[in-house]
N, C-alpha and C positions, 0 to 999 in steps of 0.2 A: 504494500500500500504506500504509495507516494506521501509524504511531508512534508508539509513549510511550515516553519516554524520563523517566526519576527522574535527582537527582542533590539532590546537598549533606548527603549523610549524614558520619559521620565517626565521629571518638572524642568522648567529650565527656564532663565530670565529673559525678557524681550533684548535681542542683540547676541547672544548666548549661540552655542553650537552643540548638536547631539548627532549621533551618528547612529543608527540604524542598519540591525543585520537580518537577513534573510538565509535560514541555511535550508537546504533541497534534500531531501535523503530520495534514496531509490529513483532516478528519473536520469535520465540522458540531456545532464544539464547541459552541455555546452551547445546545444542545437536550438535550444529554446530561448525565445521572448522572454524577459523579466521585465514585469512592472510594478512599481508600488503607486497604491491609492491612497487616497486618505477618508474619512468619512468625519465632518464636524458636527456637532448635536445638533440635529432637527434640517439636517440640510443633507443630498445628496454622496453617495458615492462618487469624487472624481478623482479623473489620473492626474497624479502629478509627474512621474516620470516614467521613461521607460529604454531599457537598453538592449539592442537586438545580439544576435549571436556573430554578428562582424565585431560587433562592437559601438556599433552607432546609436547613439541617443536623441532623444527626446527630450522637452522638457517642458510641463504649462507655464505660461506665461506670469503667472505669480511669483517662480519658482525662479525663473531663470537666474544666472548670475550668483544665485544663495546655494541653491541644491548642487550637489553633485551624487548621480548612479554609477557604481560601478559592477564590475564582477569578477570574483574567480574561480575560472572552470572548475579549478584542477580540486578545488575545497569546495565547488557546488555552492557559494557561497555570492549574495548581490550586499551591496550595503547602499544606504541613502546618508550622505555626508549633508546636514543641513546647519550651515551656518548663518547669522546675523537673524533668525527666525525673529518671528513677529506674533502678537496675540493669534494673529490670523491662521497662523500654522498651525492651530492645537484642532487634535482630531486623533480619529483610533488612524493608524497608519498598516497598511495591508501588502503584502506582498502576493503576487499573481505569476505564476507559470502556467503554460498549457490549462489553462481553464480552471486551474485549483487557486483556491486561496488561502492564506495562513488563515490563522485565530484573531490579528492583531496585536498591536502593541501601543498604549497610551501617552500621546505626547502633549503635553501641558504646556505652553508659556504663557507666562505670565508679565505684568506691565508694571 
């Protein structure tokens, strides 16, 4: 049975940086799309970013410049590098491969 598991969410101050990981168990990571979402209370699922298996990213336009996706095959592993966050960026944060989704992981800032 395929895994994602998120983790290293937290509290963190407006300006602040937290880094976010993604690890894949069982699945032929290096061929697959990774994306993470976010979801804020009372508002939608949306992408914030997404890293293809070249290596090419994405990123919404909130994000740009702050975020960074990466990934490594070889540890099946994507992280979301976000720095200078803002109130705006608090939400459950999701990681997505071939149609599966983690559990989440809760990221707070605060002002």
């Amino acid at each position: 049975q395929v895994r994602l598991m998120e983790s290293g969410g937290g509290l963190v101050q407006a300006g602040g940086s937290l880094r976010l990981s993604c690890a894949a168990s069982k699945i032929i990571f290096s061929t697959k799309t990774v994306a993470w979402y976010r979801q804020a209370p009372g508002k939608q699922r949306e992408l914030v970013a997404h890293i293809n298996s070249d290596g090419t990213t994405e990123y919404a336009d909130s994000v740009k410049g702050r975020f960074t996706i990466s990934r490594d095959n070889a540890e099946a592993m994507s992280y979301l590098e976000m720095n200078s966050v803002k109130p705006e960026d608090t939400g459950v944060y999701y990681c997505w491969i071939a149609r599966l989704w983690g559990q989440g992981t809760q990221v707070t800032v605060s002002s």
